[in-house]
N, C-alpha and C positions, 0 to 999 in steps of 0.2 A: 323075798330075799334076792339080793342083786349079785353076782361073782363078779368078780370083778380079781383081773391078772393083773400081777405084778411081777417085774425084773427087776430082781435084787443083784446087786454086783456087789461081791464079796473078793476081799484081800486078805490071806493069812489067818482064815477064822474068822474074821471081823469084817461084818456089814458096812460097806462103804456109803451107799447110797442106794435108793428105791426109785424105780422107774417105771409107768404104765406104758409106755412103748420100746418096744425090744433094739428098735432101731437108736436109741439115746443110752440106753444100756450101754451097746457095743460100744458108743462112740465115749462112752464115758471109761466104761474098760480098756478101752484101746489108748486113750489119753494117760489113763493108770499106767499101762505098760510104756511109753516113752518117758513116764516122768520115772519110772523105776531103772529106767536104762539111762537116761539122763543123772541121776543120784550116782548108778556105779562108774559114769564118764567124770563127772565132779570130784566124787573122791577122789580119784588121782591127780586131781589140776593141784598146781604147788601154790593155793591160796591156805591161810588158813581159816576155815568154816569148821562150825559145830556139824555135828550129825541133824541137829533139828533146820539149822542155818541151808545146809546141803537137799534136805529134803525138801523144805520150802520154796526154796530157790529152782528146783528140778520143777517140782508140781507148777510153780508159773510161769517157768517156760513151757511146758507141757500144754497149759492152760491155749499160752499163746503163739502156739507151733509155727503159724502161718506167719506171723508177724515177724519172729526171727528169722525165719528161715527166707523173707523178704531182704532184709536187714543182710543174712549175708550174702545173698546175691549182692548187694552191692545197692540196693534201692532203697534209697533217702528215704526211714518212715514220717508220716504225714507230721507233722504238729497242732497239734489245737488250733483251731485261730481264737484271739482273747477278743472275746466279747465287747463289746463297748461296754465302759463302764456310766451305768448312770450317774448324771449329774446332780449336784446334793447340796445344800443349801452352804457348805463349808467350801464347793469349789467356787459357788457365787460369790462369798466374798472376798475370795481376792482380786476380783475386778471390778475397779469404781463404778458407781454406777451412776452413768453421764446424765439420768437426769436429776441428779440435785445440783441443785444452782442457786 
């Protein structure tokens, strides 16, 4: 028989998520509590959002802390760059093709 530890991070009663390292725990709890303080900065913005709209919107900023918090410094975030698209037998033909003669 193996043991085997787990870090469960719970909110309000309810099991959020299970973790086998204590260190992803934290950082997972810790992500909880900005996006719970993020929800009570939201509610009071004069937009108007659901309760489920406010929550959602908190948790992925929470998600992506570093990236906003780039953004408001004031640094350009990055863009995708778009792929080349492959070429496909519909972009061939609209270009004659110079050897029929």
């Amino acid at each position: 028989m193996a043991v085997v530890i787990k870090y469960v991070v719970e909110r309000n009663g309810v099991e959020r998520m299970t973790f086998t390292s204590k260190k992803e725990a934290d950082a997972y709890d810790k992500m909880l509590d900005v996006a719970e303080s993020l929800e009570q900065m939201l509610a009071k913005v004069d937009v108007p959002l659901s309760e489920q709209q406010v929550e959602s919107l908190a948790l992925e900023i929470a998600k992506r802390k570093d990236e906003f918090l780039s953004v408001l410094k004031g640094v350009k975030p990055e863009t995708p760059k778009k792929a080349k698209k492959p070429e496909t037998d519909a972009d061939n033909e609209k270009v004659a093709n110079i050897n029929q003669a």
